[in-house]
KOLTI-419358 format. One record per residue (C-alpha): x, y, z negated. Coordinates in steps of 0.25 Angstrom, whole numbers, padded with zeros to 4 digits, always signed. Example, Ala and Ser with C-alpha at 12.3 -4.5 7.8 and 13.67 -1.06 7.14 Angstrom:
# KOLTI-419358
+0049-0018-0031
+0055-0004-0029
This chain:
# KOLTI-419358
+0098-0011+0049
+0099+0002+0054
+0106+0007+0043
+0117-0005+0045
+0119+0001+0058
+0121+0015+0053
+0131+0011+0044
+0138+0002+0057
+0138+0013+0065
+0142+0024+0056
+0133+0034+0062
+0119+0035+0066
+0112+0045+0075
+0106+0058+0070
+0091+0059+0067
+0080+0067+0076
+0066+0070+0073
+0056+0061+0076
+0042+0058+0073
+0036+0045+0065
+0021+0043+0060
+0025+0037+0047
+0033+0046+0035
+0039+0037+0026
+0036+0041+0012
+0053+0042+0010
+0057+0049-0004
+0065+0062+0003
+0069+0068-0010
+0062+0079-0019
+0073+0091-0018
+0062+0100-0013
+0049+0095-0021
+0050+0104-0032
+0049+0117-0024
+0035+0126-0029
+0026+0129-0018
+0015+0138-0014
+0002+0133-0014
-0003+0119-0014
+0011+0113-0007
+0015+0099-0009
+0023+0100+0004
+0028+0111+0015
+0032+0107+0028
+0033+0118+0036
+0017+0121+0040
+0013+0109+0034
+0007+0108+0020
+0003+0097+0011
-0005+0099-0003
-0007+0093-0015
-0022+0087-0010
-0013+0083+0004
-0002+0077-0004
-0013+0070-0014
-0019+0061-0001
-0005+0057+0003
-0001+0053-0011
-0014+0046-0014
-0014+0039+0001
+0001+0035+0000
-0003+0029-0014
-0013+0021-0010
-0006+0016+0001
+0005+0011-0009
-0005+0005-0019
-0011-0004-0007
+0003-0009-0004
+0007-0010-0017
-0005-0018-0021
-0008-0008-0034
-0010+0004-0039
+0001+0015-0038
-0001+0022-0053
+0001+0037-0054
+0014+0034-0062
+0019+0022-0053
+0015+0034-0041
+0025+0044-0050
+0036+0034-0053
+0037+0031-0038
+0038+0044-0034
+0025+0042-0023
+0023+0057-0024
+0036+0061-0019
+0037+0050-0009
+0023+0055-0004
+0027+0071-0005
+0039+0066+0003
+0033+0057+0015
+0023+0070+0016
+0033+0080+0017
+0042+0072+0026
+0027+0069+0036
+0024+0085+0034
+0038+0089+0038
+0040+0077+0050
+0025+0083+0054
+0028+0099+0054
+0042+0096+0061
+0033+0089+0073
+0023+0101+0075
+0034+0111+0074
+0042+0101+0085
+0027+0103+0094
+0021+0089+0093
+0007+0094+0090
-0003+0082+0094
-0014+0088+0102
-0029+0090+0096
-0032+0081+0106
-0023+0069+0104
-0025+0071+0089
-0042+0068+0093
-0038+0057+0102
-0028+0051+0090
-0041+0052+0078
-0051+0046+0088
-0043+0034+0090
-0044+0031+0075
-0055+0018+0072
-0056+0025+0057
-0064+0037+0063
-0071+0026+0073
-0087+0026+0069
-0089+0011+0066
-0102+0013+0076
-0096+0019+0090
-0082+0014+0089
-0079+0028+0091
-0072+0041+0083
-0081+0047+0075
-0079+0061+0068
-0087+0057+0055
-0081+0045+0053
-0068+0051+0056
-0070+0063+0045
-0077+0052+0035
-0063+0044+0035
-0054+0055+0034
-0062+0059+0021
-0062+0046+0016
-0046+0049+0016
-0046+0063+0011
-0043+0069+0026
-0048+0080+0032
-0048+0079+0047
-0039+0092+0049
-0028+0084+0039
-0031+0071+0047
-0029+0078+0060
-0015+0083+0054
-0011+0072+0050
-0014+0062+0064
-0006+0075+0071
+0005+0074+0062
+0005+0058+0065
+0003+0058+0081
+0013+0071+0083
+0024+0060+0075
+0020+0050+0084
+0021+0058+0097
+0035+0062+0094
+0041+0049+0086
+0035+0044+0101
+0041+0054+0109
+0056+0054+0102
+0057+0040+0099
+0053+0035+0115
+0067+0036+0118
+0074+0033+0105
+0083+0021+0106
+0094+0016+0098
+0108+0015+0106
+0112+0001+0108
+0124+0001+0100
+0114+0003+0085
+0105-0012+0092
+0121-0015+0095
+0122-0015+0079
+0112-0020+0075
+0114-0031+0083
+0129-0033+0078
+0123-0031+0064
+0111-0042+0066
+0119-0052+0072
+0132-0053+0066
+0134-0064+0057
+0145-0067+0043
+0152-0077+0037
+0153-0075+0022
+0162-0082+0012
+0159-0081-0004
+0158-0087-0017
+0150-0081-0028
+0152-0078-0042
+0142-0084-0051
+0139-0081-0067
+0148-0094-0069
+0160-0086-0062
+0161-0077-0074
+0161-0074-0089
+0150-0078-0097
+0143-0066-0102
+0142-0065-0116
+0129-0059-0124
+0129-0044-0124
+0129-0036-0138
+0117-0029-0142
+0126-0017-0139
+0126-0022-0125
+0111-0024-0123
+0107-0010-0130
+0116-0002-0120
+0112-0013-0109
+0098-0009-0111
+0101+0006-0111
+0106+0004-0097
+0095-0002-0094
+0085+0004-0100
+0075+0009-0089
+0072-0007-0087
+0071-0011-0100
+0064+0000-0106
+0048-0004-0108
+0038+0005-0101
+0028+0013-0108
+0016+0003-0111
+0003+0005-0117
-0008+0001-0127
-0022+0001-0121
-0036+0000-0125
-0045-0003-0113
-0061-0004-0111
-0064-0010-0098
-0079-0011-0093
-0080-0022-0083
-0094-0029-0076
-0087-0043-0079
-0085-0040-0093
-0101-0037-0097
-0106-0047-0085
-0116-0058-0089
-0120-0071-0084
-0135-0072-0091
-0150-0073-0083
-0153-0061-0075
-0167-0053-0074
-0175-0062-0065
-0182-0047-0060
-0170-0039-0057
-0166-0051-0049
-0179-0052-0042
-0178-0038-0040
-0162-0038-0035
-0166-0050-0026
-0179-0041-0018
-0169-0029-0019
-0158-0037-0011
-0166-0048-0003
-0164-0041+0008
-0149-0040+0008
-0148-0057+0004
-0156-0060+0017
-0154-0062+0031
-0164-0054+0039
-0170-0061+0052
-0161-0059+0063
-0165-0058+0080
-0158-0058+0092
-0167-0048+0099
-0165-0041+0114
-0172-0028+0117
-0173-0024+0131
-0177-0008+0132
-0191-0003+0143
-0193+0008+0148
-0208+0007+0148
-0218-0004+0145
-0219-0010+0160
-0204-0013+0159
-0206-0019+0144
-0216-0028+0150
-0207-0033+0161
-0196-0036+0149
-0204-0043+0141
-0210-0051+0154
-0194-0055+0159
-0190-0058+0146
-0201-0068+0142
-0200-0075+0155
-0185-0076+0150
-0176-0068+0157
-0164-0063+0149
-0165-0051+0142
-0152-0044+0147
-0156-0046+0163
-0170-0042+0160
-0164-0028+0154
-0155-0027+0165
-0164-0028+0176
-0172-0018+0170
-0158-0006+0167
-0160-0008+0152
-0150-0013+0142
-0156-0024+0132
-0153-0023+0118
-0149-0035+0111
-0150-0038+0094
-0142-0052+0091
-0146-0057+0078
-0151-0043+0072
-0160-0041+0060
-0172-0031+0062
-0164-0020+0057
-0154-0021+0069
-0164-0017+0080
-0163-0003+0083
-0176-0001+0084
-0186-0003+0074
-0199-0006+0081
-0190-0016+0092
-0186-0023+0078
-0200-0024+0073
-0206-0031+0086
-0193-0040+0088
-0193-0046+0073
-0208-0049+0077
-0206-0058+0087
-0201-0073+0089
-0189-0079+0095
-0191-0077+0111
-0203-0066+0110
-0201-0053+0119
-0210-0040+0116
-0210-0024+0120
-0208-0018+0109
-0210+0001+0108
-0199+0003+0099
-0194+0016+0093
-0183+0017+0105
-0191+0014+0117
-0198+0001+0123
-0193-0010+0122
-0193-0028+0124
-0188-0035+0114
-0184-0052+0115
-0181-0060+0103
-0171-0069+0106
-0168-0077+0093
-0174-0075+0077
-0166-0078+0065
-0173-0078+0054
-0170-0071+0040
-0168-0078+0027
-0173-0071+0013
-0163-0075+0002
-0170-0079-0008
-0170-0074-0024
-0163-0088-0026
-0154-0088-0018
-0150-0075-0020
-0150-0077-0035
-0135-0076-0040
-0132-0065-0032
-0142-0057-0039
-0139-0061-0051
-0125-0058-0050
-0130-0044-0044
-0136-0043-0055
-0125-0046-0065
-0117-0038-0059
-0126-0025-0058
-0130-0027-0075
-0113-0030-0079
-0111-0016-0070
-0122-0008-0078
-0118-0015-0089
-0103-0010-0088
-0109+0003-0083
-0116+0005-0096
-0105+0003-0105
-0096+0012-0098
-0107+0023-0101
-0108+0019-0115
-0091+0019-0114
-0091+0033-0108
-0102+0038-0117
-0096+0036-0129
-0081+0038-0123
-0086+0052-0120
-0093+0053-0133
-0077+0054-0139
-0075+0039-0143
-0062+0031-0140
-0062+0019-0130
-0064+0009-0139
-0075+0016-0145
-0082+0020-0133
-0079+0005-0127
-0087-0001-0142
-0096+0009-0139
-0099+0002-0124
-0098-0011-0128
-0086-0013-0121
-0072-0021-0128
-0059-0014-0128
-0047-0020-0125
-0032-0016-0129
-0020-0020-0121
-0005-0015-0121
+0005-0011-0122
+0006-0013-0106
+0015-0006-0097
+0009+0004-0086
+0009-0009-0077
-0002-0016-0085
+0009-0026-0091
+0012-0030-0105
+0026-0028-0110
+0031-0041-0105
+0027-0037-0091
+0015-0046-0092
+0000-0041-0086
-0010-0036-0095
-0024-0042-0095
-0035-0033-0091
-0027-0023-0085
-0027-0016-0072
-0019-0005-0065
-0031+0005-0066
-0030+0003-0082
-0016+0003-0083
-0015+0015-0075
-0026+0023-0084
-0021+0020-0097
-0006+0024-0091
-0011+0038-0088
-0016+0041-0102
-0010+0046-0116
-0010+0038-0127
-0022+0037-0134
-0030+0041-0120
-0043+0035-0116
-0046+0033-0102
-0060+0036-0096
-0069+0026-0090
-0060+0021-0077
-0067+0013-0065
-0061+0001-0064
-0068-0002-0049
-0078-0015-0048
-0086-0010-0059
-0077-0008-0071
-0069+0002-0078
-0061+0004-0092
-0056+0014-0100
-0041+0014-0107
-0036+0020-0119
-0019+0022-0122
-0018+0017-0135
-0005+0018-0136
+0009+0021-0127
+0021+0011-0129
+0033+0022-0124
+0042+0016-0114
+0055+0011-0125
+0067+0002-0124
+0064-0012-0129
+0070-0016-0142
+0083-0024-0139
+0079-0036-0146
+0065-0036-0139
+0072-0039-0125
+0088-0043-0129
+0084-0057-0122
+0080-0051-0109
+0091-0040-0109
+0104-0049-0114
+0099-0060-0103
+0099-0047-0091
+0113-0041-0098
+0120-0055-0095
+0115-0056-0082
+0120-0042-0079
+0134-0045-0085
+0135-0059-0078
+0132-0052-0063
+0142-0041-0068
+0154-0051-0070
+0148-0059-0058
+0151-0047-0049
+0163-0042-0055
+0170-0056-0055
+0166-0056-0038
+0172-0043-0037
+0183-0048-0044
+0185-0060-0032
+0179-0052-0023
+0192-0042-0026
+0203-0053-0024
+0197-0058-0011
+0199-0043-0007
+0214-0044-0011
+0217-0055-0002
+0213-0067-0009
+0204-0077-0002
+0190-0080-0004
+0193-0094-0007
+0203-0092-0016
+0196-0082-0024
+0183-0092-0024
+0193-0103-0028
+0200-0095-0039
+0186-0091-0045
+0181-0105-0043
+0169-0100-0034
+0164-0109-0023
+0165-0102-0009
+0153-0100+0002
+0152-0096+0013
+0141-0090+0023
+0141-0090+0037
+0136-0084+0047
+0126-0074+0039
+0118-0064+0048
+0110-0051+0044
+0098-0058+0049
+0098-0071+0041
+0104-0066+0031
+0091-0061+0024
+0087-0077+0025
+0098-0082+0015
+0094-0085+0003
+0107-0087-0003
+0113-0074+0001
+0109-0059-0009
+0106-0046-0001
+0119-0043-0006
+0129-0054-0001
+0120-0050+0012
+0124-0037+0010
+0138-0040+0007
+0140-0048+0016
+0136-0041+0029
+0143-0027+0024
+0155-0032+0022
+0166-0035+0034
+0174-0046+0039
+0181-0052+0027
+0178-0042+0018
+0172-0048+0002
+0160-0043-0004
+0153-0045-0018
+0138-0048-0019
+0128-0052-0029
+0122-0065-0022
+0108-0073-0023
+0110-0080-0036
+0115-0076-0048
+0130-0072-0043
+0141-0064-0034
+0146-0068-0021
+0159-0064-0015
+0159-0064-0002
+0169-0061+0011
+0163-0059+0026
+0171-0071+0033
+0167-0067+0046
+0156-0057+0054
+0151-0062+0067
+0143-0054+0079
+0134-0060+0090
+0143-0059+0105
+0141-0047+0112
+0127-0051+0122
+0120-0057+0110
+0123-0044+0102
+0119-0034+0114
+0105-0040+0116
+0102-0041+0100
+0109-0026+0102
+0097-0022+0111
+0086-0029+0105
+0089-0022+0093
+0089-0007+0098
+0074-0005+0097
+0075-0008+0081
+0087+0001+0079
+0078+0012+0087
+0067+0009+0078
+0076+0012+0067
+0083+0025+0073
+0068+0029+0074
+0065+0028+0060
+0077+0035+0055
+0077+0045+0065
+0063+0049+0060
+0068+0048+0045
+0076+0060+0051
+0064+0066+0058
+0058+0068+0046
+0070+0071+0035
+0074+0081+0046
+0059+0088+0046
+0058+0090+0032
+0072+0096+0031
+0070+0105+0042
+0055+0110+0038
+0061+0109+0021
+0049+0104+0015
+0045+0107+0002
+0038+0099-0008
+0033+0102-0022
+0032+0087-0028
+0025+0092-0041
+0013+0098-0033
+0012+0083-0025
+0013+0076-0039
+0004+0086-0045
-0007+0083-0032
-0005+0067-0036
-0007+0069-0052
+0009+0067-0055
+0017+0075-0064
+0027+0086-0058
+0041+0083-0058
+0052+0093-0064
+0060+0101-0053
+0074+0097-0057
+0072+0083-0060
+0064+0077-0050
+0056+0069-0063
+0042+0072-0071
+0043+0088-0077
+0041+0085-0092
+0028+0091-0098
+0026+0100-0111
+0022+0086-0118
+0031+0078-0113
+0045+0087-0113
+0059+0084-0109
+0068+0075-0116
């Protein structure tokens, strides 16, 4: 919307810095990336540095944080083709550069807001206290690969954006002239009138040469030609695949089942109070008051203690061992003075649930599929040191797999999305494979590979299909179907230009309708906002029609299979008070807007001002990619593989 108003307008106002918290990861443009450096360098901003172990985290952190929203792994080639390395390199240096600008402008959190900011984290929180805790706060850190001196610089750089976005955009408001746009923009309605041009309109298309398919899959030959696909030979080790479903050894169950009784039952549970003396003359007035029935809280307070009360605890709850002891000795209702460990004490058992034991019966198909399950995983286990023994030993998959017991399967050729060549999902597979056998040579055997849950496989490349044009004849169904469809839209739209031209001249849009034999439309009143709701109407009739002014023709590709020529009949806005309250009402999203690109600016300006270097090849290096050449901008060519 904003961009509509700039283009109304015809000017906009000129950017200033200001702070935001979030960088977007925009693609500024590698001129400078290429640049050797000193030392271990990714990026320079001024004082601030990042290196290839800094650049690393952000790669890997920004990755995963793409796999999770993608739903799938991001390969190392998908990562490369994407370009996630320079998007990444260039989010950091535009956040390094936006970060270095604010200290030199002087907003420099305090050491003591920065303290304040960590310990109102709940990460860092012990789960015990509630509170901050330094160890739990250095424990997550390392869980993320953080030192406390980069976490520290990294919160600063985050709360000095804050303060100042804060402080310069308390008072920023858009002029009521951009809410007066917007409003004119949101509110005006059009009357359309149109006719469209449908495959009937014009010539039939005759079927193309073999001449006219070859050059037509030339043009198109990025789309049609087949990707590299490969043959594979896989050996996969899996609990389900050696599990069986025979008698189990009555002794080891006996003995699982004495191992794990414990776990399986329910202890006896008491809801116990326990009402601290100071010596025995005060126990023995506790003990008198509370067996004539008085309640155990008055009795405590009476006497400036504080009773301690267990709901429903197992033994193993009481804090004090001897207190526990005496209290699971006595019946419901029973009071006692008990020495324990931490001082005298009166104990009063207020209610008893008793334990269950499960017993060996009842807990037999749980053992027995524990039991299984722990022989199929030492099962598997031994055949994956029988594969690795003799793989080790110099024999090939399939001899090492024999050699263990273990089948071998072969699948391909398949593409690096796991798919045969009709596009269709090959049994068996999954990413992790896939993407193994994708980064070997031909003829290249995997190791052993954990596979998680127990498993794991090795590949081997048996051979590499090279990405190739298909023969004509293998797809001339498919491509002579797409090549008439491409020449029926292109005599579509130039038979609607060609009306479209004579209502420009002077001609009705009747007439020219009538002349063509086309059936006229029309739509009415058609607003920005419900526009999006009609199903009838393409983005691009849309389009057209709201770009184009009072009586003015356009040419559109619309929903179905046709062109529509339309003319803007008529462009009506709301009356003026209805206009001006929609006019303020939409000031605070125009502000909102002009804040975002204001900081757009904020940080273009910050990186040209402190000019930035970069060297990509040592950020690609630092995530396993191969460098890219200087003049190109593409993949240097190694000795093996030189330049066409």
């Amino acid at each position: 919307m904003l961009a509509a108003i700039r283009q109304f307008a015809k000017s906009w106002v000129a950017a200033v810095l200001i702070g935001l918290l979030i960088v977007s990861f925009a693609v500024w443009g590698i001129r400078d990336v290429f640049q050797g450096r000193i030392g271990d360098e990714v990026i320079k901003a001024g004082s601030r540095v990042v290196t290839s172990a800094d650049f690393r985290r952000e790669y890997d952190k920004y990755r995963k944080a793409v796999e999770q929203q993608a739903g799938r792994p991001i390969t190392p080639e998908m990562a490369d083709t994407n370009g996630v390395d320079r998007q990444v390199l260039n989010g950091l240096a535009t956040r390094e550069a936006f970060a270095e600008m604010l200290h030199r402008m002087g907003i420099r959190p305090s050491d003591k807001l920065l303290v304040a900011e960590i310990e109102k984290i709940p990460a860092f929180f012990d789960p015990i206290s509630g509170r901050f805790d330094k160890r739990t706060f250095q424990q997550r850190l390392a869980e993320n690969g953080l030192t406390p001196q980069t976490f520290d610089q990294v919160l600063r750089d985050e709360m000095a954006a804050q303060h100042w976005g804060a402080g310069v955009g308390e008072g920023l408001q858009a002029p009521r002239a951009y809410g007066a746009m917007m409003a004119i923009l949101a509110t005006e309605t059009r009357d359309v009138s149109y006719f469209a041009v449908t495959p009937a309109d014009v010539a039939a298309v005759a079927p193309p040469t073999d001449a006219q398919l070859t050059a037509f899959m030339k043009e198109n030959a990025a789309q049609i030609t087949r990707p590299e696909m490969r043959v594979l030979t896989i050996v996969r080790f899996s609990p389900q695949a050696v599990a069986v479903d025979g008698p189990v050894d009555e002794a080891e169950l006996k003995k699982l089942y004495d191992f794990r009784k414990d776990t399986f039952s329910k202890p006896e549970t008491r809801s116990i109070v326990q009402i601290p003396a100071k010596d025995a003359a005060a126990a023995q007035q506790i003990v008198a008051r509370l067996n004539k029935g008085e309640a155990p809280a008055a009795v405590a307070k009476a006497l400036g203690v504080d009773p301690i009360a267990y709901q429903d605890k197992p033994r193993t709850a009481l804090a004090d061992r001897r207190v526990a002891d005496a209290a699971f000795r006595l019946a419901a209702g029973q009071v006692a003075q008990v020495q324990g460990e931490l001082g005298l004490a009166v104990v009063k058992v207020l209610a008893v649930t008793p334990g269950r034991t499960v017993t060996l019966e009842e807990a037999r198909p749980m053992l027995v599929a524990e039991l299984r399950k722990t022989a199929a995983a030492q099962k598997v286990y031994d055949q994956t040191q029988a594969y690795d023994q003799a793989h080790q030993g110099g024999a090939d998959l399939a001899a090492s797999a024999q050699k263990a017991g273990v089948p071998v399967v072969t699948v391909g050729p398949i593409t690096q999305q796991g798919v045969d060549s009709q596009g269709r999902p090959v049994a068996g597979l999954t990413q992790k494979i896939v993407e193994t056998a994708f980064n070997l040579p031909a003829g290249g055997e995997s190791d052993l590979i954990d596979a998680g849950e127990g498993e794991s496989f090795a590949v081997r490349v048996d051979r590499i299909v090279p990405p190739a044009m298909p023969p004509l004849a293998d797809i001339r169904a498919d491509l002579e179907r797409v090549w008439v469809g491409r020449e029926r839209v292109r005599r579509m739209e130039a038979r609607a230009n060609e009306l479209a031209e004579r209502v420009r001249k002077g001609e009705t849009l009747q007439t020219v309708a009538a002349s063509a034999g086309l059936r006229l439309g029309r739509i009415t009143e058609l607003s920005r906002q419900g526009a999006g709701q009609r199903q009838d109407l393409s983005p691009q009739v849309i389009g057209g029609a709201f770009n184009a002014k009072s009586g003015e023709v356009f040419v559109a590709p619309g929903r179905e299979f046709a062109y529509l020529v339309g003319r803007v009949d008529a462009i009506r806005t709301q009356p003026g008070p209805v206009a001006a309250m929609l006019a303020e009402q939409a000031r605070p999203q125009v502000t909102q807007a002009l804040f975002r690109e204001i900081a757009e600016s904020a940080q273009r300006s910050a990186r040209e001002k402190l000019k930035v270097r970069m060297d990509v090849n040592r950020a690609r290096a630092a995530v396993g990619m191969e460098p890219l050449d200087a003049k190109t901008g593409n993949k240097a060519a190694s000795k093996a593989e030189p330049k066409a």
